[in-house]
SERO-4910 file (N, C-alpha, C, O; in steps of 0.05 Angstrom, whole numbers):
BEGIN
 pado doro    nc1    nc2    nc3   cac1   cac2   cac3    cc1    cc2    cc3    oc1    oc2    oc3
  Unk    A   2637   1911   2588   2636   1909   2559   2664   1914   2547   2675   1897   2533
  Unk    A   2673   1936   2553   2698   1944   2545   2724   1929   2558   2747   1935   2552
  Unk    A   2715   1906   2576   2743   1894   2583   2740   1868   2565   2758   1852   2568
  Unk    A   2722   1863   2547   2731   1837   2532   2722   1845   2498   2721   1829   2478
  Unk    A   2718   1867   2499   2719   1881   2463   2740   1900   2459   2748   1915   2476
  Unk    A   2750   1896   2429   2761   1925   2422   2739   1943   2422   2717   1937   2429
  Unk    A   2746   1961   2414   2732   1988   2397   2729   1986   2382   2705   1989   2377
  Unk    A   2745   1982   2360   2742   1978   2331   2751   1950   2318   2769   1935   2324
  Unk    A   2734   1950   2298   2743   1917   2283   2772   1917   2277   2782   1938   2283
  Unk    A   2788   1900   2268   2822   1894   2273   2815   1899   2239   2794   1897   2227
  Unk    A   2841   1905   2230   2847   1910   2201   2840   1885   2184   2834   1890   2161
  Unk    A   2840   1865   2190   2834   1837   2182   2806   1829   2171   2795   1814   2155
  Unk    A   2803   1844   2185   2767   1832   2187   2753   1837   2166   2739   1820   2154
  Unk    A   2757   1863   2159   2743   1879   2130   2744   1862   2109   2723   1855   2098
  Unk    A   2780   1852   2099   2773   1830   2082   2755   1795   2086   2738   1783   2072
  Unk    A   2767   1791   2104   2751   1771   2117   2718   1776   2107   2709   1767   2086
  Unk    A   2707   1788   2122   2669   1808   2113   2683   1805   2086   2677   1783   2078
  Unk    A   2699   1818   2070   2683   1819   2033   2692   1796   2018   2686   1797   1994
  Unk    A   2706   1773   2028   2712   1748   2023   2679   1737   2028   2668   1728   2008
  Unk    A   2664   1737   2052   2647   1723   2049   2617   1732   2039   2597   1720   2032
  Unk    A   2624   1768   2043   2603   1775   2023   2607   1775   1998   2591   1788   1986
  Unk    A   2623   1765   1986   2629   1761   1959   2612   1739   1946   2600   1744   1925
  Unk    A   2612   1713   1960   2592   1692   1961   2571   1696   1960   2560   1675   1955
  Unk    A   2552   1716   1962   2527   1733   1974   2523   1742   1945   2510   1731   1927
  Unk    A   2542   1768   1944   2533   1785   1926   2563   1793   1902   2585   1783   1904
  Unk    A   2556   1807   1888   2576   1811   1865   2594   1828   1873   2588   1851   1878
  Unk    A   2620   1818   1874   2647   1835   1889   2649   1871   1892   2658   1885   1910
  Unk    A   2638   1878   1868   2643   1907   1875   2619   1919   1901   2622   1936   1918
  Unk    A   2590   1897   1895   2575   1908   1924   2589   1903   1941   2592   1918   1961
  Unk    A   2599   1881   1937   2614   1869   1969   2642   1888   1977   2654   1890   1999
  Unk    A   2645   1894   1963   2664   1916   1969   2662   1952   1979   2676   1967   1993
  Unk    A   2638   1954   1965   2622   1980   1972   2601   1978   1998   2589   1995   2010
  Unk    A   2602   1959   1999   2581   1941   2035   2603   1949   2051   2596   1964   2069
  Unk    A   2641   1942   2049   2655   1940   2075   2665   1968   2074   2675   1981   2093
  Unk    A   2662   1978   2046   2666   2014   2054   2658   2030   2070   2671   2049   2078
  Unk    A   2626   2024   2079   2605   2035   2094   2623   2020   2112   2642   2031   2122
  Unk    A   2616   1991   2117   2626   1981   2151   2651   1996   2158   2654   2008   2180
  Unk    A   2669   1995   2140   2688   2015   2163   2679   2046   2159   2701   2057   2165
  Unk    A   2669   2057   2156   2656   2086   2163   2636   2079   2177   2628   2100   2187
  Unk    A   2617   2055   2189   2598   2064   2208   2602   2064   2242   2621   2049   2243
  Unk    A   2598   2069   2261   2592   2078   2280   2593   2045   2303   2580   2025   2298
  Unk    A   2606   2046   2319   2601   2018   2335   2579   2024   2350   2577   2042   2368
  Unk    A   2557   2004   2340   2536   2004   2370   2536   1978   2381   2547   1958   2371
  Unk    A   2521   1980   2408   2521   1951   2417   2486   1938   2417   2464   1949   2419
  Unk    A   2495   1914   2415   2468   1897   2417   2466   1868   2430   2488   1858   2435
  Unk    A   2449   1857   2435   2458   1833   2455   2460   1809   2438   2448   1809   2416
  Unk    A   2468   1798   2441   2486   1769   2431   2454   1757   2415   2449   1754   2391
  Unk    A   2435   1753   2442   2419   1734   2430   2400   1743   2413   2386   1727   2401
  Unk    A   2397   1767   2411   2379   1783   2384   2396   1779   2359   2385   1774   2338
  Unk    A   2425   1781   2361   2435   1777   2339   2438   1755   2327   2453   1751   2308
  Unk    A   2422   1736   2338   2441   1708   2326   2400   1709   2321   2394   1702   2298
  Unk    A   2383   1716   2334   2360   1711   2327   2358   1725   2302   2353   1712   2282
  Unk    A   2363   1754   2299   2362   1761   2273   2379   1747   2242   2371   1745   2218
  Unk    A   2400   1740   2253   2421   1720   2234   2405   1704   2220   2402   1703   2196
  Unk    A   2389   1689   2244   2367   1656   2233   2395   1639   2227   2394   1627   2205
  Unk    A   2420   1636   2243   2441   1617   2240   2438   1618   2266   2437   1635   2284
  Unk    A   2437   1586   2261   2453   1568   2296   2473   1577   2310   2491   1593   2302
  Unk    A   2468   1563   2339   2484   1574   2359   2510   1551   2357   2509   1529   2369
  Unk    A   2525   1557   2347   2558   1534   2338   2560   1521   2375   2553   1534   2395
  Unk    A   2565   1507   2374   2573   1484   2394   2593   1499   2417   2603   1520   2410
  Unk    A   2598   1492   2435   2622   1502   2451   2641   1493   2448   2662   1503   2457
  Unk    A   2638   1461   2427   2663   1445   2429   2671   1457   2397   2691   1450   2385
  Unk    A   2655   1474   2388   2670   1475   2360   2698   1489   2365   2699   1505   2384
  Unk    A   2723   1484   2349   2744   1494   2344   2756   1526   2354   2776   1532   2367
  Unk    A   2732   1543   2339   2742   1563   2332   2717   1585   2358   2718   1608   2366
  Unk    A   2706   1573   2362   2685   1578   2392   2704   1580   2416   2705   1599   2431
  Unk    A   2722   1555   2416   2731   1549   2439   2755   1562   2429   2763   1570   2450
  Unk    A   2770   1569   2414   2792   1596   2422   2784   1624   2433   2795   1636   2452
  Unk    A   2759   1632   2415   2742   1655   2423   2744   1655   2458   2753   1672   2473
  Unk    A   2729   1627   2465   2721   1637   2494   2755   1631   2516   2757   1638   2540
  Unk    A   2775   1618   2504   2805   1620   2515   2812   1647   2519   2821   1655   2541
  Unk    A   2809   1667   2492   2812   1688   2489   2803   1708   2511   2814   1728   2520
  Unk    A   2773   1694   2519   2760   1719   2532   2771   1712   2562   2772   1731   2579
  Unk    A   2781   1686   2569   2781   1676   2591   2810   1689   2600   2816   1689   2624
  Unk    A   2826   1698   2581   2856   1709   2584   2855   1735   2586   2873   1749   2596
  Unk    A   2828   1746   2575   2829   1780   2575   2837   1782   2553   2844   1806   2550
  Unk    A   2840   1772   2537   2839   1784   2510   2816   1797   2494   2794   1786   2493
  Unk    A   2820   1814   2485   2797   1835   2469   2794   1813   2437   2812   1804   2424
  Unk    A   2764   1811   2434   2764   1802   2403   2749   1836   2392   2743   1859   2401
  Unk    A   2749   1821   2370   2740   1851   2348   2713   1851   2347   2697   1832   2344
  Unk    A   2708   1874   2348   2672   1875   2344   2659   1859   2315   2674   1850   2298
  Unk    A   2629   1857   2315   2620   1842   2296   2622   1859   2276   2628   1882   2284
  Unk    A   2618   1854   2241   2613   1866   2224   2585   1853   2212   2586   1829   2206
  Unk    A   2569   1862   2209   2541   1857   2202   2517   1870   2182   2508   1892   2190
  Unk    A   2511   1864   2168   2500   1878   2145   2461   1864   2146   2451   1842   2149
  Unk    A   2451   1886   2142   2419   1880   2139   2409   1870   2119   2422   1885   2104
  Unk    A   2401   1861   2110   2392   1840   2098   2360   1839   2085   2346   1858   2091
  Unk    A   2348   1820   2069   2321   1831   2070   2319   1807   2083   2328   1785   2078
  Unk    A   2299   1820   2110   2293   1809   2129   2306   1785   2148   2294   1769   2163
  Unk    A   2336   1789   2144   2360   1779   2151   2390   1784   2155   2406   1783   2136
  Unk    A   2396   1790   2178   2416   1801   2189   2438   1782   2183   2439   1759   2192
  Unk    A   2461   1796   2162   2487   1770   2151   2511   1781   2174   2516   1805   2177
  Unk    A   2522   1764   2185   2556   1762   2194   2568   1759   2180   2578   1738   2172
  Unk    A   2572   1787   2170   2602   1787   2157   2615   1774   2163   2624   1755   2150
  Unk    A   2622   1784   2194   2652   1773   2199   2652   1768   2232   2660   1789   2243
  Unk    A   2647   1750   2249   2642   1751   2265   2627   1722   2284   2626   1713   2307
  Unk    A   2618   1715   2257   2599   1693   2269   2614   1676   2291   2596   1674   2308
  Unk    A   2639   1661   2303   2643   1650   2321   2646   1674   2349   2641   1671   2373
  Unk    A   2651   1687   2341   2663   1718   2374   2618   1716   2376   2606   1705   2395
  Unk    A   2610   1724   2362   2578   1719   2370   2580   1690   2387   2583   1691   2412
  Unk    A   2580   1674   2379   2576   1641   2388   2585   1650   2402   2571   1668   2410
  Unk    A   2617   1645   2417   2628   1646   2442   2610   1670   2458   2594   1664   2477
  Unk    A   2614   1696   2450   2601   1712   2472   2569   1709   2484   2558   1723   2502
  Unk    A   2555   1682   2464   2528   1675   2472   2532   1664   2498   2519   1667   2519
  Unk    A   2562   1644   2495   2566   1623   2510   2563   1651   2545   2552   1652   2567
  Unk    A   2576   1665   2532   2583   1674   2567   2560   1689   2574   2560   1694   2598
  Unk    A   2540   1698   2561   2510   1708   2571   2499   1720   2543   2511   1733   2526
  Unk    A   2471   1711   2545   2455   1715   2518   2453   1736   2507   2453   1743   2483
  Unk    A   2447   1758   2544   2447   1784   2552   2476   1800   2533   2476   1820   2518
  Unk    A   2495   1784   2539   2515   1800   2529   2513   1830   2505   2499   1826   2486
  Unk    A   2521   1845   2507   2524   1871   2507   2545   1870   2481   2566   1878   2490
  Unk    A   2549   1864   2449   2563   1861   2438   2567   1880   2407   2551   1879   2388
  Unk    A   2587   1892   2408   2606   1920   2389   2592   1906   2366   2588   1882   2365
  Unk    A   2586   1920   2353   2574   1911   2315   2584   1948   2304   2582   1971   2311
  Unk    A   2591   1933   2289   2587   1958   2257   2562   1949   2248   2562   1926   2257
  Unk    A   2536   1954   2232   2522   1954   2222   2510   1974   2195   2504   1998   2194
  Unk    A   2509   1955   2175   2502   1978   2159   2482   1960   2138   2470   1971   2119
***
């Protein structure tokens, strides 16, 4: 697990998550949503519950931004854990949705870092 994740989400990301929960909801929630994500706790969960809970498709292998993800993993490079927010009765990707895709690609099973809140 720990040879193809960080630990913690990369400084980037946070905005990234309140850029697209902004779309969602009204900027100051979306802003008070990535306050909690960076104060919560990394747990792990498997790839294919998350994308089941999402209710978003599994992106292609040939998409773009899939296929750097899995270059990435194939070099040993660490991506950043997911950022993910509950939902009523739907789990949103903040920030994350292709590192999910790719790490489906390499086992469904996969074992994958989320902030959740």
């Amino acid at each position: 697990m720990n040879k193809i994740w960080l630990n913690n989400p990369e400084v980037h990301d946070y905005p990234a998550a309140q850029d697209y929960l902004e779309l969602l909801m009204l900027p100051a929630k979306a802003k008070a949503i990535v306050a909690e994500l960076k104060k919560a706790k990394t747990v792990f969960k498997k790839s294919k519950d998350i994308l089941r809970a999402s209710n978003l498709p599994l992106l292609p292998k040939e998409n773009i931004h899939v296929q750097h993800d899995l270059k990435k993993f194939k070099k040993g490079k660490k991506l950043s854990p997911l950022l993910l927010v509950r939902g009523n009765e739907k789990l949103i990707i903040a920030d994350g949705y292709h590192r999910i895709c790719a790490g489906y690609y390499l086992s469904e099973d996969l074992e994958v870092p989320c902030r959740i809140v």
